[in-house]
C-alpha positions in Angstrom: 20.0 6.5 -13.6 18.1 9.0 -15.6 16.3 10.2 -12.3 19.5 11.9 -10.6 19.7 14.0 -13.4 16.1 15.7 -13.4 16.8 18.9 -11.1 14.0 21.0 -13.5 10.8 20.2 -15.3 13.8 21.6 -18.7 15.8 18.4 -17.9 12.7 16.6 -19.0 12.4 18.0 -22.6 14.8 16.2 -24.3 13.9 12.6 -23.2 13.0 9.9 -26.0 9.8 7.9 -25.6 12.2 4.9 -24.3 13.7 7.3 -21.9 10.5 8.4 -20.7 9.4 4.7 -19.6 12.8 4.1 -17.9 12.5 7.0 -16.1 8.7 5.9 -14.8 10.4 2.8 -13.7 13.1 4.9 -11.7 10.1 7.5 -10.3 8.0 4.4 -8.9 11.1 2.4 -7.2 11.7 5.6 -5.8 8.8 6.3 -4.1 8.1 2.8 -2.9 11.6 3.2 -1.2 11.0 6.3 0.2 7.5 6.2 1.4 8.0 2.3 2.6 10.7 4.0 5.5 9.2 7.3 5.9 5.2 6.9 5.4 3.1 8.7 3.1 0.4 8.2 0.5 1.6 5.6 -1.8 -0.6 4.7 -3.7 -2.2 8.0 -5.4 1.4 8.5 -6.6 2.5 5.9 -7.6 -0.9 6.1 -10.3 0.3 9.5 -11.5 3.9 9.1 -12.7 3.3 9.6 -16.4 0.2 12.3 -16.0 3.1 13.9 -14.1 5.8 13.8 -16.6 3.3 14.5 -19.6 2.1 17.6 -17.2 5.6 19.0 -17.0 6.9 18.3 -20.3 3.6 20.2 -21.9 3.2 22.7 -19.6 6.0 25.5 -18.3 5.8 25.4 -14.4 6.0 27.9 -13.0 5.1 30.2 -15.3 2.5 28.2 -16.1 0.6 27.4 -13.3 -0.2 23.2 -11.8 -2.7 23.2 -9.0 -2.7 19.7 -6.9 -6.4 19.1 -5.5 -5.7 16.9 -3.5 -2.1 17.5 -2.8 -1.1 14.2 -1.5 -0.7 12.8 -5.3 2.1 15.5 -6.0 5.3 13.5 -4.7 6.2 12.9 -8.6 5.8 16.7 -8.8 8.1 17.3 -6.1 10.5 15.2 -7.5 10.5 17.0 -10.9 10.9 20.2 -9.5 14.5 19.8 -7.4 13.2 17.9 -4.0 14.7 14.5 -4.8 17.2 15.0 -1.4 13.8 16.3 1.0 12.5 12.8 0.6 15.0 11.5 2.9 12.6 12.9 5.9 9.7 13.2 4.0 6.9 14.7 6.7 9.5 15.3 9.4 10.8 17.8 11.0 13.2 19.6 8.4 12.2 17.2 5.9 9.5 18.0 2.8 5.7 18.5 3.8 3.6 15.8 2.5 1.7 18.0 0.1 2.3 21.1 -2.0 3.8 23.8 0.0 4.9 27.3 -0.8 8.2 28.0 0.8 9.6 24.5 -0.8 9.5 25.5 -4.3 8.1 28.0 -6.9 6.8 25.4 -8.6 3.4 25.0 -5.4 0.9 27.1 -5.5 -1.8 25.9 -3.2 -1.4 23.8 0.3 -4.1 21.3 -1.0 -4.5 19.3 1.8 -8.1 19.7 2.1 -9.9 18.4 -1.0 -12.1 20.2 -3.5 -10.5 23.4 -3.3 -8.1 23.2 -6.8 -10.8 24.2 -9.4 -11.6 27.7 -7.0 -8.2 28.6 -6.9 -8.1 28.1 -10.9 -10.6 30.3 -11.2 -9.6 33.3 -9.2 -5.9 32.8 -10.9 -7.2 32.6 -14.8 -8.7 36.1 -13.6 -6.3 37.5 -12.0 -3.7 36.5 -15.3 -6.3 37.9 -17.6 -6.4 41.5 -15.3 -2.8 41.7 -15.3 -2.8 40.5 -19.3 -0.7 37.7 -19.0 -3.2 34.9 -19.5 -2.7 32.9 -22.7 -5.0 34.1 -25.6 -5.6 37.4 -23.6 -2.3 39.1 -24.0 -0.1 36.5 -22.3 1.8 32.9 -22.7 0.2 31.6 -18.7 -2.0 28.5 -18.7 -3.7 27.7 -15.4 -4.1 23.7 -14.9 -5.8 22.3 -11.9 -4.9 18.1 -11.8 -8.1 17.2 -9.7 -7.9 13.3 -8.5 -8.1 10.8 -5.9 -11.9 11.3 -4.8 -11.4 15.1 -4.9 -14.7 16.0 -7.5 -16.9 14.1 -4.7 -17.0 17.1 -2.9 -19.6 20.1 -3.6 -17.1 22.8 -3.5 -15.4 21.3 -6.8 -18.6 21.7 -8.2 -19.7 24.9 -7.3 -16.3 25.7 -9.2 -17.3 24.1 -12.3 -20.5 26.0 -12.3 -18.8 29.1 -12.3 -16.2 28.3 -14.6 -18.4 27.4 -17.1 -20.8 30.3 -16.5 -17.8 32.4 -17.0 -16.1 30.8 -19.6 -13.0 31.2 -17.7 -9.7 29.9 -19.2 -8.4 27.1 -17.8 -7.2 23.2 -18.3 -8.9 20.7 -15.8 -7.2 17.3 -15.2 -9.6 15.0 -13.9 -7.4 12.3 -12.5 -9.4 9.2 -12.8 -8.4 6.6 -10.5 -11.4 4.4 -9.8 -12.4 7.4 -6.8 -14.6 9.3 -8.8 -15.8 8.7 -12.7 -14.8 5.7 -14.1 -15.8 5.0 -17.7 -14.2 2.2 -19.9 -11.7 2.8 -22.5 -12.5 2.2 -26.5 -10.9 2.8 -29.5 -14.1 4.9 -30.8 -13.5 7.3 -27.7 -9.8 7.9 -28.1 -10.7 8.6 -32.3 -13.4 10.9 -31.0 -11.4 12.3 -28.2 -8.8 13.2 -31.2 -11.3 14.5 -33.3 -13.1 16.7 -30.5 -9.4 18.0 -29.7 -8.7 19.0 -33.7 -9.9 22.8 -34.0 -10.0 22.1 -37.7 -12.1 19.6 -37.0 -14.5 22.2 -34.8 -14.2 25.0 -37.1 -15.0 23.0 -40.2 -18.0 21.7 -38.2 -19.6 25.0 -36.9 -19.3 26.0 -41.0 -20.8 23.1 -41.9 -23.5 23.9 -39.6 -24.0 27.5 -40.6 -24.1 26.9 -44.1 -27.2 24.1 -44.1 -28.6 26.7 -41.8 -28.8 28.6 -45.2 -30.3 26.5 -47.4 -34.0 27.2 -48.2 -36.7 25.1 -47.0 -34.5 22.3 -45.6 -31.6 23.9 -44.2 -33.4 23.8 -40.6 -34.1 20.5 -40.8 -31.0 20.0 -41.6 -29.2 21.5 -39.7 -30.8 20.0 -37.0 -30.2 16.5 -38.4 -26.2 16.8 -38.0 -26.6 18.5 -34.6 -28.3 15.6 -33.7 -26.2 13.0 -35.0 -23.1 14.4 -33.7 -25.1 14.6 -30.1 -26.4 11.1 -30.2 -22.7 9.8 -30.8 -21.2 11.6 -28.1 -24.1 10.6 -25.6 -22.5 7.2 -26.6 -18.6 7.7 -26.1 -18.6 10.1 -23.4 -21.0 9.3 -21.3 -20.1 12.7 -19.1 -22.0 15.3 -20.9 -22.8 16.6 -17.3 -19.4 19.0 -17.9 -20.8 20.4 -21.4 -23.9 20.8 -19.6 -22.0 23.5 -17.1 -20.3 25.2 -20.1 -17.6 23.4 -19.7 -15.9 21.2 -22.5 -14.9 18.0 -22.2 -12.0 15.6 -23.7 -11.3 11.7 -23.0 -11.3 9.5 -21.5 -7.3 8.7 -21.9 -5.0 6.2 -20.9 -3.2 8.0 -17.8 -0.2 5.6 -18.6 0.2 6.5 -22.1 2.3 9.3 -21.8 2.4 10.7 -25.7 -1.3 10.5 -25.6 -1.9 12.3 -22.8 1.1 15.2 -24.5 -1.0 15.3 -27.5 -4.8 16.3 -25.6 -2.8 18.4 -23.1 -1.3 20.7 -25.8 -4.5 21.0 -27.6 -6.4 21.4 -24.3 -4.1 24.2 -23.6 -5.3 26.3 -26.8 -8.9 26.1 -25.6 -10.2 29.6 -24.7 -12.4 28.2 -21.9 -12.5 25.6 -19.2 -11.7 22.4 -20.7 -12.0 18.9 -19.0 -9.4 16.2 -19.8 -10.0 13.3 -18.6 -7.4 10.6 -17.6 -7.6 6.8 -16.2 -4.4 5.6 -14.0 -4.2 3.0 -12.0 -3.9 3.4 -8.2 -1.2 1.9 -6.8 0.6 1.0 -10.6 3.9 -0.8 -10.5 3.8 -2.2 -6.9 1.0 -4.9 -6.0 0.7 -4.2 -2.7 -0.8 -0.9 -3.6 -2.9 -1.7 -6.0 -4.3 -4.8 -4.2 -4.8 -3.0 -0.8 -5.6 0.4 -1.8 -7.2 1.6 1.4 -3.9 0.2 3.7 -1.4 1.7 1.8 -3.4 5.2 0.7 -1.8 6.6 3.2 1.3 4.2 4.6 1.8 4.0 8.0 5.3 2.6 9.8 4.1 0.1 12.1 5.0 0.4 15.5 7.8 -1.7 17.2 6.7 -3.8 20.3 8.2 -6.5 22.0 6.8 -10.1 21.5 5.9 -9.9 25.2 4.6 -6.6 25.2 0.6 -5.8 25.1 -0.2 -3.4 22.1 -2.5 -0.4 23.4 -6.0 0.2 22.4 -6.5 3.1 20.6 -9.5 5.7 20.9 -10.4 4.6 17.2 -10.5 1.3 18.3 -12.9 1.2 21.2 -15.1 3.7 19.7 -15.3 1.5 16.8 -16.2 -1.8 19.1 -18.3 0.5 21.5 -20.5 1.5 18.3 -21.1 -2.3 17.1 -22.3 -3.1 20.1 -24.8 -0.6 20.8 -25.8 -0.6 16.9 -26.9 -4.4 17.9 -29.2 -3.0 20.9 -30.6 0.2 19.0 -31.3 -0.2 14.8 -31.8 3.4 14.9 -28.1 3.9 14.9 -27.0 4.9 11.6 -23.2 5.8 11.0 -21.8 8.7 8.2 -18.2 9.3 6.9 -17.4 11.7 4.1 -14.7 9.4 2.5 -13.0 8.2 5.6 -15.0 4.8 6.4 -11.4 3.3 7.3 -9.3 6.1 9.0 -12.2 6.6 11.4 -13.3 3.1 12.2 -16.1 2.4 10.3 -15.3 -0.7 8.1 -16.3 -3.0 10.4 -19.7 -1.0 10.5 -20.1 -0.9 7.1 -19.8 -4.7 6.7 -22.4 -5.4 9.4 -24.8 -2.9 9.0 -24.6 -1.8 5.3 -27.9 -0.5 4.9 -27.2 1.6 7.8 -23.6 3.0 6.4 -23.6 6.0 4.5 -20.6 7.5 2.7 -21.3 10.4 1.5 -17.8 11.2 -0.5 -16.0 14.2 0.3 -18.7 16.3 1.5 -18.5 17.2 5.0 -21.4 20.0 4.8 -23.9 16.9 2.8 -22.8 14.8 5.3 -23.8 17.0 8.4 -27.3 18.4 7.3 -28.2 14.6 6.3 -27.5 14.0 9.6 -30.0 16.2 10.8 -32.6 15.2 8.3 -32.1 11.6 9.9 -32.4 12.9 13.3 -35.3 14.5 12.6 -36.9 11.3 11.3 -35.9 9.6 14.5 -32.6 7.9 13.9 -29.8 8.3 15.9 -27.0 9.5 13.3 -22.8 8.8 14.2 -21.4 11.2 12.3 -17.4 10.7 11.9 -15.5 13.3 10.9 -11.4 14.3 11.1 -11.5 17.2 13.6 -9.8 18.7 11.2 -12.6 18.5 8.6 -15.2 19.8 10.9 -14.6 23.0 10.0 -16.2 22.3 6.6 -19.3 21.7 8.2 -19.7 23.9 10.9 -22.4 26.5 9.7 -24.4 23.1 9.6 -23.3 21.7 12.8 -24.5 25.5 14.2 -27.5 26.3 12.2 -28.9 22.5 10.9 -28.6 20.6 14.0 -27.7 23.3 16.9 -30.9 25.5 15.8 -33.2 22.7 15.8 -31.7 21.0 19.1 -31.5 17.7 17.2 -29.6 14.3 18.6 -26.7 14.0 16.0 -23.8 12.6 17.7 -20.6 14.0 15.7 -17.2 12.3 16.4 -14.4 13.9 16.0 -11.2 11.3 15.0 -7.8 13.0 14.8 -8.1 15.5 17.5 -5.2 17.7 18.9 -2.1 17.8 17.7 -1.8 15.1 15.0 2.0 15.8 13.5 2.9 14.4 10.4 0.7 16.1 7.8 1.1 19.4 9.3 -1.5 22.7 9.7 -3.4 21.9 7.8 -4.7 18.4 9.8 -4.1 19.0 13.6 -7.4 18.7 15.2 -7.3 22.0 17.1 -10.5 24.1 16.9 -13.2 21.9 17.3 -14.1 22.5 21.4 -13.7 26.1 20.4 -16.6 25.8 17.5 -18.4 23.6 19.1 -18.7 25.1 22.1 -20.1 28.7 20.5 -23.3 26.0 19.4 -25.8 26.4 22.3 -27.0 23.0 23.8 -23.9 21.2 22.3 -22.3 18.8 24.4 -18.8 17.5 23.9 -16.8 14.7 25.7 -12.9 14.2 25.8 -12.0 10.8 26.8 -8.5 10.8 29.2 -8.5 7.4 27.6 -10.1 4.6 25.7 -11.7 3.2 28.7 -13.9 6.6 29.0 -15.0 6.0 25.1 -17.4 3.2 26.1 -19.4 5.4 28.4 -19.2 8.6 26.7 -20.6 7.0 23.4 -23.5 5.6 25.7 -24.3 8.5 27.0 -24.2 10.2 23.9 -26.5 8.3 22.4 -29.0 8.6 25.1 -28.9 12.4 24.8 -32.0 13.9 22.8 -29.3 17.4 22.0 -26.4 17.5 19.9 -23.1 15.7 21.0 -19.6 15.6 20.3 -17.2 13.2 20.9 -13.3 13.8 20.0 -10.3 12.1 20.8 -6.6 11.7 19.5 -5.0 9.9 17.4 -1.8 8.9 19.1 -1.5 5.8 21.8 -2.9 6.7 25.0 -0.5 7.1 28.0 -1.3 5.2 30.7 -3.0 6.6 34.3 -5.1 5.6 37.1 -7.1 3.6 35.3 -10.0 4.7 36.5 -13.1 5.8 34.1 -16.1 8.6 34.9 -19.6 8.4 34.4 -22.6 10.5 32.6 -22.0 14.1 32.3 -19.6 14.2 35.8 -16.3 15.4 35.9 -13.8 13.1 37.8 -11.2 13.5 40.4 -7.6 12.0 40.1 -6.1 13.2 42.9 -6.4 16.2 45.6 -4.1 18.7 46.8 -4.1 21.2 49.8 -6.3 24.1 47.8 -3.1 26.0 46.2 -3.6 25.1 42.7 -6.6 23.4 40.6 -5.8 21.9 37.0 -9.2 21.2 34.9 -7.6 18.9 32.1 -9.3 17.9 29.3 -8.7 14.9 27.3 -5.5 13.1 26.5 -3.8 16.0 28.3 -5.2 14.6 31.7 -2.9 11.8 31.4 -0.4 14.6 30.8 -1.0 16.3 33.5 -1.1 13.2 35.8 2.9 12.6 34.4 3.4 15.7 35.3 2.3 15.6 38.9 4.5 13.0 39.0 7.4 14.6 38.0 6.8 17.2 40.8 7.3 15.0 43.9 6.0 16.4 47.1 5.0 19.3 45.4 2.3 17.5 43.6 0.7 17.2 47.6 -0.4 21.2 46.5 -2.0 20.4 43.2 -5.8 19.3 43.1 -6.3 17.4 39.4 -9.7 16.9 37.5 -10.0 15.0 34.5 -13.0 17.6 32.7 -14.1 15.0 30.6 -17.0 16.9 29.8 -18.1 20.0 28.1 -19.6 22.5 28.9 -18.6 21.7 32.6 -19.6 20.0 35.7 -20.9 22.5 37.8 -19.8 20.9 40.8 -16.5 20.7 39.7 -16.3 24.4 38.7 -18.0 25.2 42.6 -14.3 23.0 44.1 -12.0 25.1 41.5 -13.4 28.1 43.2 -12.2 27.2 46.6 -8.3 27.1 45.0 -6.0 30.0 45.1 -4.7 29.3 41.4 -6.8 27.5 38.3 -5.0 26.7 35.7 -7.2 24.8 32.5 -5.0 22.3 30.2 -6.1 21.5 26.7 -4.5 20.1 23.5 -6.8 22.4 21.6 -6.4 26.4 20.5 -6.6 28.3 24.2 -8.2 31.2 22.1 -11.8 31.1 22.7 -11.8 27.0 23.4 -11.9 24.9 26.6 -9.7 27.1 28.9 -11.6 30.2 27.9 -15.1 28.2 28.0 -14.1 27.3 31.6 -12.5 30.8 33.0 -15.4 32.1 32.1 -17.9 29.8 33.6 -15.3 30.2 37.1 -15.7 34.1 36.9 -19.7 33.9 36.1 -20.0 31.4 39.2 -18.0 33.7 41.8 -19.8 36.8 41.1 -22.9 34.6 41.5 -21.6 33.4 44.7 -20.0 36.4 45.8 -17.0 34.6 46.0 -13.4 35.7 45.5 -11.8 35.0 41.8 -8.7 32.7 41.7 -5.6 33.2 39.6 -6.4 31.6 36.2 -4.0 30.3 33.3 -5.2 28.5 30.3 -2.9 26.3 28.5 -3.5 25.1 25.4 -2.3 25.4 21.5 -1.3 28.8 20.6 -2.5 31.0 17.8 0.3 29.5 15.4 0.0 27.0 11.9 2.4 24.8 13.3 4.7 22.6 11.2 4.7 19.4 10.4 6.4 16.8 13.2 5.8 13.6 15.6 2.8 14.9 17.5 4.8 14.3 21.2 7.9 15.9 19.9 5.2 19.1 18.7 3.6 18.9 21.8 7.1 19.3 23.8 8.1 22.8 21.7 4.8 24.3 23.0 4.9 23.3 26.5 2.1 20.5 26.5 4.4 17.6 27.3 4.5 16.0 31.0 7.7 18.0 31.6 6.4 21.5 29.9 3.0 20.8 31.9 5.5 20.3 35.2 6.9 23.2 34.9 4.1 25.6 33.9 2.1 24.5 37.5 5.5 25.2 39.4 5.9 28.5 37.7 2.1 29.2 39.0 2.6 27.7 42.7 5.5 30.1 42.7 3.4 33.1 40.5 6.1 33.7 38.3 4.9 34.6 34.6 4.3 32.4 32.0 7.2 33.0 29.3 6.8 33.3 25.7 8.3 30.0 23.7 9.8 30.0 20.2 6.9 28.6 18.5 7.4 25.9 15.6 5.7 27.8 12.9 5.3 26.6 9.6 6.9 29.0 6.7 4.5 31.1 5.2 4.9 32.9 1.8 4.8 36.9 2.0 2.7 38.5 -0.8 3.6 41.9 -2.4 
């Protein structure tokens, strides 16, 4: 196999046309093998095998510089660049990160796991190679290439980037991976001859001389002049229908068959002489070389192992589920409901939405910020807006949570899929600051189901709410507990103790905490537990914490200024008011870490969060020994000189 011996992007060099498409072959069985046992996105890479191997033999990584936007398409890369063996635990614990990652290899620049972000970077890196002289045409031999794909220019940050780029007239090559996500234009001979043509700098040259000598001739020569300048325009509005880049300053080549791998060598090496921001454009084919893929594009996007049950057993419900069902329903009783996703109709729960209520769907593409402030507008106009979000992805969109809804009170219900710990993908998506930012919004109210049950009448309540309201939950199983289910904005009770200790739980780390009791035998008799299950919290339940000796808050978010913190400080506020002694407090929650990539209960276990961790933790305060500091499961971070 031609594969096993490709350790560098060098081993590619030497490789005939024939060897080329036998070594595709190799790449795509590959992957299919690997990402069939592991999980991962499947099809995005499967669609970029030749772009990949047309990138590398081209370009000089990592002198020259690849940028993956979004970084999920850059398993081919991965494998080019020595990580053939990583594979085997692909997103697991000692295994390779699902997306570009520093400490792996020289060849990653950027953790592009959020989209949008690759044509920024390029930017700030074609100026800092110019500064330091080593940029191509300005002293140096350094190209800067950002591959940009998979949905990635529907989000405004891309675009801000292009606006600057061409403003600036920065150097760099832009890839525009084309892959039915974003632009789409159909292939003809008359564009690829063009597309040649445009690429030739004869060509160019010869053109701009052209053009400056009718300029010169007397009488005519402006009329001229203007004649071929429009002529030239006229049959490029009819090939390239994307004049929107020139338009920005920056040029624009294709579009090109993403399959064809000597035609995509032959634009890339003129691309790479262009002293500017160029624009190549590439089709591929999501999901090439396995059916599956291409047939079912949203399943396997992102492959999942499905879980093994018994034929006996009764498969869970998960929080994506109900809220999904939940949301039909009431959409039936209410036609103000109106549901938003920034590219994550499926993942979030939507589809079913979608197909029922189309012309109350809105996908808005990846553009979390768009998507929040539309929200408001809609609000404003009396809809009730769903807006569904990774908790992850919030972040994008706070200053528009805060200042676009918060400021103007509005009833924009925001749900947050994802939330906690998540695992596989690693940092960059565990759901982990989303109490902490919304809580800072005044008038924000946010619910944390224990369990599926709750999301029925959380979402009702919700919806009934004329302020703004979040709703986040995990994306793992739930673990079973009482059963039992709240109501409105009231906190509930699982189980009482003898005043020594209160836990205020919130979320999925109720049911936690209920293991843990559990764990404890007769000690569990001391321990009063309340399932929080709303934000900011019940007062009453806040007034019964205060007649404890110990508090102790649990959350699956950051402790740093979220729930716990939220909730200590609402305790310490109460007893001054009441002129009440202060109990011991701890808060425990996510620490202040960008933790790596592994099975979310396995993660959850290494910081303490676990039924067993949680078991301990209330012995240790029962007894008032000290919390001690655990080994946390950082990921590797690059050091910069």
């Amino acid at each position: 196999m031609i594969l096993q011996s490709i350790e560098t992007p060098a081993d590619l060099k030497g490789l005939s046309s024939d060897d080329l498409e036998t070594l595709s072959g190799e790449i795509r069985e590959f992957i299919i093998n690997s990402v069939t046992k592991t999980g991962g996105h499947l099809g995005s890479n499967l669609g970029v095998v030749e772009l990949t191997l047309a990138l590398h033999r081209v370009f000089d990584s990592p002198n020259d510089i690849l940028l993956w936007d979004t970084g999920h398409q850059a398993y081919v890369h991965k494998l080019l660049t020595g990580r053939r063996y990583g594979f085997k635990q692909l997103r697991q614990r000692g295994g390779i990160s699902g997306y570009p990652n520093r400490s792996e290899s020289e060849h990653d620049w950027i953790e592009s796991s959020h989209a949008s972000t690759a044509l920024s970077y390029a930017h700030g890196l074609s100026v800092a190679l110019q500064h330091r002289h080593e940029l191509a045409g300005h002293g140096g031999n350094r190209h800067v290439v950002a591959i940009v794909g998979d949905g990635s220019l529907t989000g405004g940050m891309a675009y801000e980037a292009l606006n600057n780029l061409g403003h600036s007239e920065q150097r760099c090559v832009i890839v525009l991976n084309d892959n039915g996500r974003s632009y789409a234009p159909t292939i003809s001979k008359l564009s690829e001859s063009l597309t040649t043509l445009r690429l030739n700098r004869t060509y160019v040259s010869t053109r701009e001389r052209l053009r400056q000598w009718l300029r010169r001739i007397p009488l005519v020569g402006r009329l001229a002049y203007v004649g071929v300048h429009g002529v030239t325009s006229v049959v490029r509005e009819l090939v390239t229908p994307h004049t929107f880049f020139e338009n920005l300053g920056v040029r624009y080549v294709g579009p090109i068959d993403g399959h064809n791998i000597a035609a995509m060598e032959t634009a890339f090496e003129s691309a790479a002489t262009w002293d500017g921001p160029i624009v190549v454009h590439v089709l591929t084919e999501k999901g090439r070389g396995y059916a599956p893929a291409v047939s079912d594009n949203l399943k396997l996007h992102d492959y999942k192992i499905p879980a093994n049950y018994e034929d006996d057993e009764v498969v869970p419900t998960s929080y994506a589920e109900a809220f999904s069902k939940t949301l039909l329903e009431l959409a039936e009783q209410d036609d103000r409901i109106v549901a938003l996703t920034a590219a994550m109709a499926g993942p979030t729960g939507l589809l079913q939405f979608q197909q029922k209520f189309p012309d109350r769907f809105f996908d808005v593409g990846i553009a979390e910020q768009h998507e929040m402030t539309a929200a408001a507008g809609m609000a404003m106009g009396g809809l009730r807006p769903v807006v569904c979000v990774y908790s992850t992805f919030f972040a994008r969109a706070f200053d528009q949570a805060n200042l676009d809804v918060g400021l103007l009170n509005l009833p924009v219900v925001m749900i947050f899929d994802r939330a906690g710990i998540t695992g596989d993908d690693g940092p960059s998506h565990h759901g982990i600051l989303d109490m902490a930012l919304c809580l800072a919004i005044p008038n924000m109210t946010i619910f944390a189901p224990s369990s599926p049950d709750e999301v029925r009448a959380m979402l009702t309540t919700a919806l009934s709410m004329t302020t703004p309201t979040a709703l986040r939950f995990p994306k793992t199983l739930p673990t079973p507990m009482d059963g039992l289910v709240g109501s409105g904005l009231k906190a509930r009770q699982v189980s009482r103790g003898d005043g020594s200790l209160c836990v205020l739980a919130v979320g999925k780390m109720t049911s936690h905490a209920y293991a843990a009791l559990q764990l404890l035998g007769d000690e569990s008799t001391k321990i009063t537990l309340y399932d929080v299950r709303v934000l900011p919290p019940d007062p009453l339940m806040i007034d019964d914490a205060l007649s404890h000796d110990r508090v102790v808050t649990v959350e699956d978010g950051t402790r740093h200024g979220g729930a716990g913190a939220f909730m200590v400080s609402c305790l310490r506020s109460r007893a001054q008011e009441l002129g009440r002694p202060f109990p011991v407090t701890r808060i425990l929650g996510v620490p202040r870490a960008y933790l790596e990539h592994h099975k979310p209960d396995e993660l959850l276990a290494e910081i303490g969060l676990d039924p067993a961790g949680l078991a301990a933790a209330f012995r240790r305060s029962l007894n008032d020994e000290p919390e001690f500091v655990r080994p946390l499961p950082e990921a590797p971070r690059p050091i910069y000189y």
